[in-house]
PDB file of N, CA, C and O in Angstrom:
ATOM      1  N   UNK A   1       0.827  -1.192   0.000  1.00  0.00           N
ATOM      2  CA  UNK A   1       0.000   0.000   0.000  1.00  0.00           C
ATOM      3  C   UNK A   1       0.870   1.253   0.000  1.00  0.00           C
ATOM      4  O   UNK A   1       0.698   2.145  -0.831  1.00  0.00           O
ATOM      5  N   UNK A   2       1.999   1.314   1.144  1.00  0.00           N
ATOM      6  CA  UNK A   2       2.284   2.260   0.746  1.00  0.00           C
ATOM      7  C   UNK A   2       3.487   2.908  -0.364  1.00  0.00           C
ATOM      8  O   UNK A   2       3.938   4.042  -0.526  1.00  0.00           O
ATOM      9  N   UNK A   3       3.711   1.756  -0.934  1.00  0.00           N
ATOM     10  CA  UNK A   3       4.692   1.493  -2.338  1.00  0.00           C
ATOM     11  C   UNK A   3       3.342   2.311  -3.592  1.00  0.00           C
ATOM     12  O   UNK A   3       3.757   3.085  -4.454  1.00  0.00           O
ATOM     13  N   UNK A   4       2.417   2.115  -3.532  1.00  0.00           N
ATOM     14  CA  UNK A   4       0.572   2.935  -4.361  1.00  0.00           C
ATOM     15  C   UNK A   4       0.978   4.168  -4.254  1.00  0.00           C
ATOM     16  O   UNK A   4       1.293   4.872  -5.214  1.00  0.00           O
ATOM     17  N   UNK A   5       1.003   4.637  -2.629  1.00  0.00           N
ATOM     18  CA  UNK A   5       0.815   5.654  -1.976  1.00  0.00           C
ATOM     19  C   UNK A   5       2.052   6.689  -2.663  1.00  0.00           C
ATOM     20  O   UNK A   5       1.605   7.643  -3.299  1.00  0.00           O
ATOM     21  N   UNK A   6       3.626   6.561  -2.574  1.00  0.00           N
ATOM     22  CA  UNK A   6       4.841   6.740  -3.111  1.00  0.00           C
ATOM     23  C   UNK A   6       4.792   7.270  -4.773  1.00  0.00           C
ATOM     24  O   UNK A   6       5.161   8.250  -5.420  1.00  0.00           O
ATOM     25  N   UNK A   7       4.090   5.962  -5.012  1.00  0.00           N
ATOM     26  CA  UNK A   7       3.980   6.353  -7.060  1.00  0.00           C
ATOM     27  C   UNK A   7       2.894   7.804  -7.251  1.00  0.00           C
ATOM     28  O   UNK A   7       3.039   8.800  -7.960  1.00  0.00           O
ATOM     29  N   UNK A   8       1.934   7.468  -6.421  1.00  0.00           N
ATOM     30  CA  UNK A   8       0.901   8.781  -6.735  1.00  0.00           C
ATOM     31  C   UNK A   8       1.274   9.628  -5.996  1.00  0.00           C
ATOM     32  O   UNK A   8       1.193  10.695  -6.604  1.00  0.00           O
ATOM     33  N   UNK A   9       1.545   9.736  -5.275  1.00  0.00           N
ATOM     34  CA  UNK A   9       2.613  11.286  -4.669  1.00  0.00           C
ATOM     35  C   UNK A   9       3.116  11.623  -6.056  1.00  0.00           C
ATOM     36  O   UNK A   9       2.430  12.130  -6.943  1.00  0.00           O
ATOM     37  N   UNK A  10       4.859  11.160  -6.177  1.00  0.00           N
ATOM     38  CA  UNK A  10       5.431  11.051  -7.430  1.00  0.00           C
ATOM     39  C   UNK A  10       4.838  11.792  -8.547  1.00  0.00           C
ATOM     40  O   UNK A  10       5.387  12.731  -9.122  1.00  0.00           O
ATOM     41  N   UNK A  11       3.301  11.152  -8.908  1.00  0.00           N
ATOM     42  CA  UNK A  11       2.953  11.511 -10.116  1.00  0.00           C
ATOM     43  C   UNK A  11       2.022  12.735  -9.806  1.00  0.00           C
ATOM     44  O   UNK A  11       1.739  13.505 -10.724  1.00  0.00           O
ATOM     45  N   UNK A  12       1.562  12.928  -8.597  1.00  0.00           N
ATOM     46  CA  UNK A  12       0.814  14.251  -8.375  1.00  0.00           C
ATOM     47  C   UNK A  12       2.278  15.413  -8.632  1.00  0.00           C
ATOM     48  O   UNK A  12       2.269  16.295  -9.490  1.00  0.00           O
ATOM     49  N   UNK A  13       3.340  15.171  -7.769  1.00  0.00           N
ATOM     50  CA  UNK A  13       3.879  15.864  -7.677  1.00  0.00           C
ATOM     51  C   UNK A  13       4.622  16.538  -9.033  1.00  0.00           C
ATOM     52  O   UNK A  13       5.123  17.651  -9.191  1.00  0.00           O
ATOM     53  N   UNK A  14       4.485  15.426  -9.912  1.00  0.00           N
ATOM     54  CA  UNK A  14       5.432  15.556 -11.692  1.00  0.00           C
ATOM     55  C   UNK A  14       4.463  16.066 -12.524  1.00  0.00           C
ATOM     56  O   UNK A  14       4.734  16.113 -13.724  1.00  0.00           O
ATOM     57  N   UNK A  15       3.455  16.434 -12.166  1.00  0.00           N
ATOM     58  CA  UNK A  15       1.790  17.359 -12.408  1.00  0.00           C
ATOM     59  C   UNK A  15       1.801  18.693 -12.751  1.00  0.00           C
ATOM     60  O   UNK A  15       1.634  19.513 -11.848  1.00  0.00           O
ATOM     61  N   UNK A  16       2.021  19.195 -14.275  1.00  0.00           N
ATOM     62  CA  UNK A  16       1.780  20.480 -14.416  1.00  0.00           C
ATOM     63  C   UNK A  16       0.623  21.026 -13.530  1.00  0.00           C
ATOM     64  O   UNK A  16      -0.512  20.651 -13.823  1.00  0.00           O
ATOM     65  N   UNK A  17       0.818  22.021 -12.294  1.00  0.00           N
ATOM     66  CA  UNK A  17      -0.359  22.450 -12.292  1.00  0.00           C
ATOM     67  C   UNK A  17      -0.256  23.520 -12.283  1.00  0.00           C
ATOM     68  O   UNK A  17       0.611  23.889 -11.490  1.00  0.00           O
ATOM     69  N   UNK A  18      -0.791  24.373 -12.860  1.00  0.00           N
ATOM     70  CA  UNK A  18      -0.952  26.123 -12.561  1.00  0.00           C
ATOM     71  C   UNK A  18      -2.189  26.478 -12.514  1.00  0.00           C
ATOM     72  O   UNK A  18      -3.074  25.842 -13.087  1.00  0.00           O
ATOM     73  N   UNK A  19      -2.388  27.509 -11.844  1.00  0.00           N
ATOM     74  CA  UNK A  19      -3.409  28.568 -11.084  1.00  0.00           C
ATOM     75  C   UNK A  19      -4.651  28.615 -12.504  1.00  0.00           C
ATOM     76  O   UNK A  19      -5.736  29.117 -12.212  1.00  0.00           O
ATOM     77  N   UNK A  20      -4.520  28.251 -13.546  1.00  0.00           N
ATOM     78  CA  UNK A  20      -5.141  28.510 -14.808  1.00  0.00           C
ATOM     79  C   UNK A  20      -5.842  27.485 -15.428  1.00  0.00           C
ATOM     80  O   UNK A  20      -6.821  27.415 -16.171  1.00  0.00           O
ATOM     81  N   UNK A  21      -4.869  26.514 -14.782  1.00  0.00           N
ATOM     82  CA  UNK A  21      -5.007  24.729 -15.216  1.00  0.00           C
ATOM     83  C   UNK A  21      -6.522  24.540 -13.940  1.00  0.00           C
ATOM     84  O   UNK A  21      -7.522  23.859 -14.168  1.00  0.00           O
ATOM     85  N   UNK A  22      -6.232  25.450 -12.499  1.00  0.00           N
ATOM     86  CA  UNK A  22      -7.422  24.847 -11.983  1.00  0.00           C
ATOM     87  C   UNK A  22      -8.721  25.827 -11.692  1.00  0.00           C
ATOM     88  O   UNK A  22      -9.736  25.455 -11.104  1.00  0.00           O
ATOM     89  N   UNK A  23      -8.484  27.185 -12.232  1.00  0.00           N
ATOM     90  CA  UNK A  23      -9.147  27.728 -12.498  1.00  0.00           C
ATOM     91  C   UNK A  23     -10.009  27.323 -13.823  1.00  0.00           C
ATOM     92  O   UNK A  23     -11.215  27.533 -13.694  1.00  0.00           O
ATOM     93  N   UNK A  24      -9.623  26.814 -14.995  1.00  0.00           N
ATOM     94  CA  UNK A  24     -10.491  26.485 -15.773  1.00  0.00           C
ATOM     95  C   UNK A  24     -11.237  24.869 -15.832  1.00  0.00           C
ATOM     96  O   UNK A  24     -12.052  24.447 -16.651  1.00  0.00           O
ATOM     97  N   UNK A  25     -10.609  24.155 -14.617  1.00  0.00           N
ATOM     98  CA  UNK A  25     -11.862  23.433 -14.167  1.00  0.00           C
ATOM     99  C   UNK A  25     -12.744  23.608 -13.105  1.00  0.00           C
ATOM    100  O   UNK A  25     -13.718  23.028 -12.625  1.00  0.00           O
ATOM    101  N   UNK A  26     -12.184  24.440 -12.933  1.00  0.00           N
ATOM    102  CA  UNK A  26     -13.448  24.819 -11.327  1.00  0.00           C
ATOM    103  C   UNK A  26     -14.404  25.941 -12.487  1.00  0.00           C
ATOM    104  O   UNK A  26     -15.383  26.276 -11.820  1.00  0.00           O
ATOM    105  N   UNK A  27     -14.490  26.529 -13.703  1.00  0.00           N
ATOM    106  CA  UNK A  27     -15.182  27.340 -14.504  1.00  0.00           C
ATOM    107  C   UNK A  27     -15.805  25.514 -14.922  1.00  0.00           C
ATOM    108  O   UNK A  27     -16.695  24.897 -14.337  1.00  0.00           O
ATOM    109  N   UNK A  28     -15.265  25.221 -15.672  1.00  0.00           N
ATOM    110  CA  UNK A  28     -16.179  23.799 -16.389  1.00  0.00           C
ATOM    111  C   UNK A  28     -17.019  22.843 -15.351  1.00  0.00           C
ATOM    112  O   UNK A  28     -18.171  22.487 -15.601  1.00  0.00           O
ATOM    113  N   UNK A  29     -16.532  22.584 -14.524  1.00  0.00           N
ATOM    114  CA  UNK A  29     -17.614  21.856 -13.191  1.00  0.00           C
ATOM    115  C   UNK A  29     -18.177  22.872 -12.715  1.00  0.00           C
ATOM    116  O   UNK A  29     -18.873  22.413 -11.809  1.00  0.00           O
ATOM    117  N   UNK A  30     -18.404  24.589 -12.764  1.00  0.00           N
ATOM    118  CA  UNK A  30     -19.466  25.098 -12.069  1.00  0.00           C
ATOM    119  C   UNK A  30     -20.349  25.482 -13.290  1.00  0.00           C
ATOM    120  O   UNK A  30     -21.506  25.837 -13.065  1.00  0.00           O
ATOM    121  N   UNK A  31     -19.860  25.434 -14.637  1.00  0.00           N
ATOM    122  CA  UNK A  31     -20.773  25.210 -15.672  1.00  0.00           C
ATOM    123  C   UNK A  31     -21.912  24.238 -16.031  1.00  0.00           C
ATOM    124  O   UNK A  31     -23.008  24.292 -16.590  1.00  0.00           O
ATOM    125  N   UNK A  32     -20.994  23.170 -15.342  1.00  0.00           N
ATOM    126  CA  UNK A  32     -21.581  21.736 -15.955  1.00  0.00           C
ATOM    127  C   UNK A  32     -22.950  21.844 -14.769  1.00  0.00           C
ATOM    128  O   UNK A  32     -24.090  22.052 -15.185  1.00  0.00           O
ATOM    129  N   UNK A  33     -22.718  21.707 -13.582  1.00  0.00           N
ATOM    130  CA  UNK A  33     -23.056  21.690 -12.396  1.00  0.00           C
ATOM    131  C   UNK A  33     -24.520  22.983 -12.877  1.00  0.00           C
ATOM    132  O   UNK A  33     -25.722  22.762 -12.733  1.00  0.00           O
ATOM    133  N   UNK A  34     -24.134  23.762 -13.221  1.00  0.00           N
ATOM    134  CA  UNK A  34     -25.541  24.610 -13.790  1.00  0.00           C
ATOM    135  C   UNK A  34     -26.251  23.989 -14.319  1.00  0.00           C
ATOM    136  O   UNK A  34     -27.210  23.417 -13.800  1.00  0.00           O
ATOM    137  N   UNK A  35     -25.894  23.960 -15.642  1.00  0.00           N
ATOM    138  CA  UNK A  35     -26.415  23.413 -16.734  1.00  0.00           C
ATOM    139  C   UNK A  35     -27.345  22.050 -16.487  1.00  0.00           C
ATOM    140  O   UNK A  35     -28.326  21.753 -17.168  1.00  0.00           O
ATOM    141  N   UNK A  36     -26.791  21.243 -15.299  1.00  0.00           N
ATOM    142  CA  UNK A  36     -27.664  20.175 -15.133  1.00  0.00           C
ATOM    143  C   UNK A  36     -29.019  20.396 -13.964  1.00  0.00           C
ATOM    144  O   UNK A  36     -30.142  19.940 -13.754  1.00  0.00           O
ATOM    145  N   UNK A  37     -28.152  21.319 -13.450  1.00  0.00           N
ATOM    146  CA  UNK A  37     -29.214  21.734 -12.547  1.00  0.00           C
ATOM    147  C   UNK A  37     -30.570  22.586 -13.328  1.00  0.00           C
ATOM    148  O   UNK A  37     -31.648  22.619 -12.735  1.00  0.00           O
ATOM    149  N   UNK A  38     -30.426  23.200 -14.571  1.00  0.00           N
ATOM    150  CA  UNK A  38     -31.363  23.760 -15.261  1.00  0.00           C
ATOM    151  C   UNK A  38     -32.288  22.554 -15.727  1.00  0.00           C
ATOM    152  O   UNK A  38     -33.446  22.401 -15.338  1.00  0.00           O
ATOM    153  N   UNK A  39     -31.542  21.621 -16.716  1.00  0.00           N
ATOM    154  CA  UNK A  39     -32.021  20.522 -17.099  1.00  0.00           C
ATOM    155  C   UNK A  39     -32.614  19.559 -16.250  1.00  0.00           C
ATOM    156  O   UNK A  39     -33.641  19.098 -16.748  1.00  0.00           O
ATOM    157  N   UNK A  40     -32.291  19.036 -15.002  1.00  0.00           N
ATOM    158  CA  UNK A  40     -33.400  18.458 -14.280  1.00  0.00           C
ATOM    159  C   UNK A  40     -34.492  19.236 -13.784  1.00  0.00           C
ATOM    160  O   UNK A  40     -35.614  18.732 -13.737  1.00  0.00           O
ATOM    161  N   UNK A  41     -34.227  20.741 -13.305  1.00  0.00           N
ATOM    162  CA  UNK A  41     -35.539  21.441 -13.232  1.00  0.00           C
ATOM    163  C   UNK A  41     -36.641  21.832 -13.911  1.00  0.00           C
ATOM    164  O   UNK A  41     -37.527  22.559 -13.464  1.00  0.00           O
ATOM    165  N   UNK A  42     -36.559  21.067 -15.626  1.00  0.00           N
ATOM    166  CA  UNK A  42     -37.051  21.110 -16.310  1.00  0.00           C
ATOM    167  C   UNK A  42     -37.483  20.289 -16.789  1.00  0.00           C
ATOM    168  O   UNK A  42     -38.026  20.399 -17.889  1.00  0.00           O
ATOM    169  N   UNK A  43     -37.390  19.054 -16.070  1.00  0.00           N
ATOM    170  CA  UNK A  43     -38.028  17.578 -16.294  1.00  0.00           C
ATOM    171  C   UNK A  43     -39.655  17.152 -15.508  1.00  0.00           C
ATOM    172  O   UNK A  43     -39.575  17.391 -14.303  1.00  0.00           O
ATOM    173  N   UNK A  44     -40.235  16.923 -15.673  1.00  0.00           N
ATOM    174  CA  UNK A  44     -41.527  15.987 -15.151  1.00  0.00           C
ATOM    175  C   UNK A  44     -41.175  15.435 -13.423  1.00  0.00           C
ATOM    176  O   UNK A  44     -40.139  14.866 -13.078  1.00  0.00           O
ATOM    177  N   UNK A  45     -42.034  15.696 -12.761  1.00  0.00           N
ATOM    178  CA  UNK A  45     -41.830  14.997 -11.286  1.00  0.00           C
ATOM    179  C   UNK A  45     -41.756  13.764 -11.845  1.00  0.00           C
ATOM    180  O   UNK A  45     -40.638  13.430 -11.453  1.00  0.00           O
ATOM    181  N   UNK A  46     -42.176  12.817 -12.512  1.00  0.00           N
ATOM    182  CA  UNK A  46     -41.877  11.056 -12.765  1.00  0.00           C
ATOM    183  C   UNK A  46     -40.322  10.973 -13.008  1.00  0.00           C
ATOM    184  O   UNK A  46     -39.465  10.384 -12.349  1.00  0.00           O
ATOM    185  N   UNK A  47     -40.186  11.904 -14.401  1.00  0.00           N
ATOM    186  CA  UNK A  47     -38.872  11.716 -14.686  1.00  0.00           C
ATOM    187  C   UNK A  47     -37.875  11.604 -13.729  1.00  0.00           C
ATOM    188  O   UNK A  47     -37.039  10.728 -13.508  1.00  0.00           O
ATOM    189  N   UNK A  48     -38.148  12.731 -13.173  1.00  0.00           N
ATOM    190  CA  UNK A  48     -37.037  13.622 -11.913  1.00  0.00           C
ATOM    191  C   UNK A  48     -36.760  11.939 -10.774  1.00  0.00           C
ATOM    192  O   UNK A  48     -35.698  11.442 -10.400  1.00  0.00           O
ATOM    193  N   UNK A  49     -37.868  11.589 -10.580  1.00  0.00           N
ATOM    194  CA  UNK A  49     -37.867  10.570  -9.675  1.00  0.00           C
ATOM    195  C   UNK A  49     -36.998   9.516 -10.285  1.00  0.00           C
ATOM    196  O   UNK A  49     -36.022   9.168  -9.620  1.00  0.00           O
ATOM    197  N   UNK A  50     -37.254   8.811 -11.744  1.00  0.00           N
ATOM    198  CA  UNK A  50     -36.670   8.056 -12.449  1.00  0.00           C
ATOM    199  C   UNK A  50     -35.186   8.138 -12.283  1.00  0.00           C
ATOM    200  O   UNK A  50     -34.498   7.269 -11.749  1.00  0.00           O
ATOM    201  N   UNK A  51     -34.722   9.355 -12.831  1.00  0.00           N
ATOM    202  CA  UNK A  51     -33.813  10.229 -12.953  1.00  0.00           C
ATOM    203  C   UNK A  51     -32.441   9.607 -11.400  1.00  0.00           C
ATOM    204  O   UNK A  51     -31.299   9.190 -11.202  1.00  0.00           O
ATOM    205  N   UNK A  52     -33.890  10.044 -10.648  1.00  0.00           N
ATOM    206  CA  UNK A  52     -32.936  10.205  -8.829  1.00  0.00           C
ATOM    207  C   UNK A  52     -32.605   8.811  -8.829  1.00  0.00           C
ATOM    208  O   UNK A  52     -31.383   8.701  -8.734  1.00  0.00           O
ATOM    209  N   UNK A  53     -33.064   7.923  -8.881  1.00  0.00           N
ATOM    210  CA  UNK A  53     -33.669   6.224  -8.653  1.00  0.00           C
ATOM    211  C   UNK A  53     -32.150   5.900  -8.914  1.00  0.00           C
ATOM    212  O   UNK A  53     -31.257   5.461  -8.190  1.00  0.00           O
ATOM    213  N   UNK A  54     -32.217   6.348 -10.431  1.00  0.00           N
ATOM    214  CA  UNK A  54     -30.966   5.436 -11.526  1.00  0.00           C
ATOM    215  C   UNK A  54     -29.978   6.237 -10.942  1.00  0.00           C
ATOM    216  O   UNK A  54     -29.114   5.387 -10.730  1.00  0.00           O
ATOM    217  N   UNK A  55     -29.455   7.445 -10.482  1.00  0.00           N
ATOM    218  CA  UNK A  55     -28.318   7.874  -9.649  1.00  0.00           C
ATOM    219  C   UNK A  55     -27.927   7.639  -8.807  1.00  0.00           C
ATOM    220  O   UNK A  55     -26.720   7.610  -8.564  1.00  0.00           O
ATOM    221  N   UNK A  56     -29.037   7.327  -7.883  1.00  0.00           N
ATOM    222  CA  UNK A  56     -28.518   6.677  -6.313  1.00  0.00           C
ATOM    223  C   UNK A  56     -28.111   5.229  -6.843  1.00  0.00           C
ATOM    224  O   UNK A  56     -27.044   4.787  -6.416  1.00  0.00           O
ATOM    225  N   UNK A  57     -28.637   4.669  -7.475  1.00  0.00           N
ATOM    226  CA  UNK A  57     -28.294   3.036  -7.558  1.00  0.00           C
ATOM    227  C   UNK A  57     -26.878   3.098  -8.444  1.00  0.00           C
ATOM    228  O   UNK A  57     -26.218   2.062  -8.360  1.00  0.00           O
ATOM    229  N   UNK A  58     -26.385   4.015  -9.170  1.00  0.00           N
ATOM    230  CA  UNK A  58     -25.375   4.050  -9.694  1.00  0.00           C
ATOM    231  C   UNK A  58     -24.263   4.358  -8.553  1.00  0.00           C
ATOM    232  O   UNK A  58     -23.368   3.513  -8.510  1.00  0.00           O
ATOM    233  N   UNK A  59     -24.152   5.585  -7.480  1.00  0.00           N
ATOM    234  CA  UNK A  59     -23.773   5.470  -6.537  1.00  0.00           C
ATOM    235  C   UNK A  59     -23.199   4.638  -5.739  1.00  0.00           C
ATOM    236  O   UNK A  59     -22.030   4.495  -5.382  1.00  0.00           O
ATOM    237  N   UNK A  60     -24.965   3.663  -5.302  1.00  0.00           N
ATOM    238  CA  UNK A  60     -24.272   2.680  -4.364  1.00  0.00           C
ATOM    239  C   UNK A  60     -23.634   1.619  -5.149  1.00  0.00           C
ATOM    240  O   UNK A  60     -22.719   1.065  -4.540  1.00  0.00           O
ATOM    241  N   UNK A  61     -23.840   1.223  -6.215  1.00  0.00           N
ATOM    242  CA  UNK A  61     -22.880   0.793  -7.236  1.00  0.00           C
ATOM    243  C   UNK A  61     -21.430   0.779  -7.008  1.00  0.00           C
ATOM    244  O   UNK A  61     -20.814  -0.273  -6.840  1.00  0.00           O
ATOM    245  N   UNK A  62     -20.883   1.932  -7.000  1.00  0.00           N
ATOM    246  CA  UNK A  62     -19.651   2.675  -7.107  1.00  0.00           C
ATOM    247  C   UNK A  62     -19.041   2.963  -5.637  1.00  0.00           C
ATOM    248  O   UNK A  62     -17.890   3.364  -5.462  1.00  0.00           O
ATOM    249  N   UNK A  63     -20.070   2.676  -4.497  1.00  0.00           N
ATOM    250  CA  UNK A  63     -19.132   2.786  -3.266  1.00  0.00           C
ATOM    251  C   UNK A  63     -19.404   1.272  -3.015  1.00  0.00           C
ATOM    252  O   UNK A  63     -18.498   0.922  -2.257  1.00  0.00           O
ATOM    253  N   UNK A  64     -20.047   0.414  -3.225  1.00  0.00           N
ATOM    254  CA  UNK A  64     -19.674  -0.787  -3.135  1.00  0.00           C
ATOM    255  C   UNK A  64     -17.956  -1.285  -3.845  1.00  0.00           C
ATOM    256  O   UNK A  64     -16.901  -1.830  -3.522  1.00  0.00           O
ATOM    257  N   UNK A  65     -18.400  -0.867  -4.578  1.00  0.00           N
ATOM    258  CA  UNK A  65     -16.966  -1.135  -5.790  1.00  0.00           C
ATOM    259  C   UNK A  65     -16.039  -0.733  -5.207  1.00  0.00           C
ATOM    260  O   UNK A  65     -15.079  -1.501  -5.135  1.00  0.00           O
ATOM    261  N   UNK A  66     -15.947   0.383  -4.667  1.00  0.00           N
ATOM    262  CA  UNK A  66     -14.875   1.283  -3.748  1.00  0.00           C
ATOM    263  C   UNK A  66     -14.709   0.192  -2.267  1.00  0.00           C
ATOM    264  O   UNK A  66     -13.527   0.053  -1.952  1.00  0.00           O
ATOM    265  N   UNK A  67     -15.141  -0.136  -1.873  1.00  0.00           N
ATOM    266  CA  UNK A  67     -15.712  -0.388  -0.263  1.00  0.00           C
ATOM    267  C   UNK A  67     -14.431  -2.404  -0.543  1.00  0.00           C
ATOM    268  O   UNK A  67     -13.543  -2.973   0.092  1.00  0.00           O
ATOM    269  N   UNK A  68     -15.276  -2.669  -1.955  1.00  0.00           N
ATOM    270  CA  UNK A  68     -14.636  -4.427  -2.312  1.00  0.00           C
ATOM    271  C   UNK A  68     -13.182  -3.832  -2.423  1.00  0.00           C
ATOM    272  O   UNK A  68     -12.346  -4.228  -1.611  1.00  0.00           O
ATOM    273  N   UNK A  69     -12.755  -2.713  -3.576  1.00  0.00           N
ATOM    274  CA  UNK A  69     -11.342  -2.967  -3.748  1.00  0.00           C
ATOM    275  C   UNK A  69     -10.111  -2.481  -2.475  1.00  0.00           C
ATOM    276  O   UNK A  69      -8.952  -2.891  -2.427  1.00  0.00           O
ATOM    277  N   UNK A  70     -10.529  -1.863  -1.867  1.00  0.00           N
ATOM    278  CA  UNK A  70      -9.947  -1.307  -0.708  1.00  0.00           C
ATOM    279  C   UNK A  70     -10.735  -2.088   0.506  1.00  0.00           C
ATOM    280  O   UNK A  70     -10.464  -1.836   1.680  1.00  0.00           O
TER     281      UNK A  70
END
C-alpha cells in the first residue's frame, strides 16, 4: 500500500499544475453543475424521480466497488 501511496505522490507531484489549469476546471464543473441543474428542473416529477432512482443506484454501485477494492 504504501509502495501505491509513493507512485501517486510522485505523479501528483510531476503534475503540471498552474493557477489557470485549476481555475479552468473549477469554470467547467461550475458550468456543468448549472447546466444540469437547469435541465433536471425542467423535467416531469416522474422523470425527476426516475432520474434520482438510476443515480442513487449508480452510486451505491460505485461505493460498493470502492468499499470491495480497498
Amino acid at each position: 500500500m504504501d509502495e501505491k501511496l509513493e507512485k501517486l505522490k510522485e505523479k501528483f507531484c510531476n503534475a503540471h499544475i498552474s493557477f489557470e489549469n485549476i481555475l479552468g476546471v473549477a469554470f467547467l464543473g461550475a458550468l456543468g453543475s448549472v447546466i444540469t441543474y437547469f435541465l433536471y428542473n425542467q423535467l416531469s416529477d416522474e422523470t425527476k424521480k426516475i432520474v434520482k432512482e438510476n443515480l442513487m443506484e449508480a452510486l451505491k454501485r460505485q461505493v460498493a466497488k470502492f468499499a470491495k477494492e480497498n
